[in-house]
C-alpha positions in Angstrom: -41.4 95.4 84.1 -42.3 94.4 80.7 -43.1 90.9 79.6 -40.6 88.8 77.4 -43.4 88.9 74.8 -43.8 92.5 75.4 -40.4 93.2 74.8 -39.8 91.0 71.7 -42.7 92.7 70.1 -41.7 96.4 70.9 -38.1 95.4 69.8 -39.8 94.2 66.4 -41.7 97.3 66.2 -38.4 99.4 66.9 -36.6 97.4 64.6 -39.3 98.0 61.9 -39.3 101.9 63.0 -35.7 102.0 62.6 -35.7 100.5 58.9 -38.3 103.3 58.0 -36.8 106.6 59.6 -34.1 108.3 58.3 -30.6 107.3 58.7 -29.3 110.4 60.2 -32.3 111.6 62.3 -31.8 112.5 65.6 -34.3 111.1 68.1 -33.1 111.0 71.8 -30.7 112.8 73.6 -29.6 111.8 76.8 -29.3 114.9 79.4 -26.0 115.3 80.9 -24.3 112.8 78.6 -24.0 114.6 75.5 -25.1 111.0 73.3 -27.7 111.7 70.8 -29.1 108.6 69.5 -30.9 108.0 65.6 -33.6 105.3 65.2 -31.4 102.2 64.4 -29.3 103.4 67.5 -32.2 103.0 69.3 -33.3 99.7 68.6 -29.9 98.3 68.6 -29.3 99.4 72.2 -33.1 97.8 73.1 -31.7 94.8 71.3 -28.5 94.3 73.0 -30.4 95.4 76.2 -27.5 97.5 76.9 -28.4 100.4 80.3 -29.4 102.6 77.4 -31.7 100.1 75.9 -33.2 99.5 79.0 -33.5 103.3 79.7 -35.6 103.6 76.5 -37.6 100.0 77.4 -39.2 102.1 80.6 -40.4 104.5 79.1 -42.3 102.9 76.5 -43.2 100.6 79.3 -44.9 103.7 80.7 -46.8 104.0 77.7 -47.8 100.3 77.2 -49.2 100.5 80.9 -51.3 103.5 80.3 -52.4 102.7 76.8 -51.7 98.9 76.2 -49.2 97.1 73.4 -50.8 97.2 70.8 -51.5 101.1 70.6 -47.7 101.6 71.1 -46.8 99.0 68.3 -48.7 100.6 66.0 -47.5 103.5 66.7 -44.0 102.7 66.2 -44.7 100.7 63.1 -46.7 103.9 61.7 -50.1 101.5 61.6 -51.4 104.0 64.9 -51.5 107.2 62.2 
């Protein structure tokens, strides 16, 4: 489980992702649901910490594990590049 520092700093980084991408990019897909989510979709179900959000929070957990904060904040925020 992520940290609440962890998870106000990816939610920053999503936010910032978001506010770069473009508006009508596609970016996750949910198997079996038929719900396509774009970038601010993203970060406003991380956000509200809806079961989508929270969904999308494991997996980057996954990645802040393996590869620490940081990496995966920059990465979102483009500064990783």
């Amino acid at each position: 489980m992520l940290t609440d520092e962890e998870r106000i700093r990816i939610t920053e980084a999503l936010q910032q992702w978001a506010e770069q991408a473009p508006t009508d990019e596609l970016v996750i897909e949910f198997a079996g649901r038929d719900r396509f989510l774009t970038p601010f979709q993203v970060y406003i179900e991380v956000e509200r910490n809806t079961p989508d959000g929270q969904a999308i929070l494991r997996i980057l957990e996954d990645g802040v594990r393996q590869e620490g904060l940081q990496q995966i904040v920059n990465r979102l925020t483009d500064k990783g590049i």
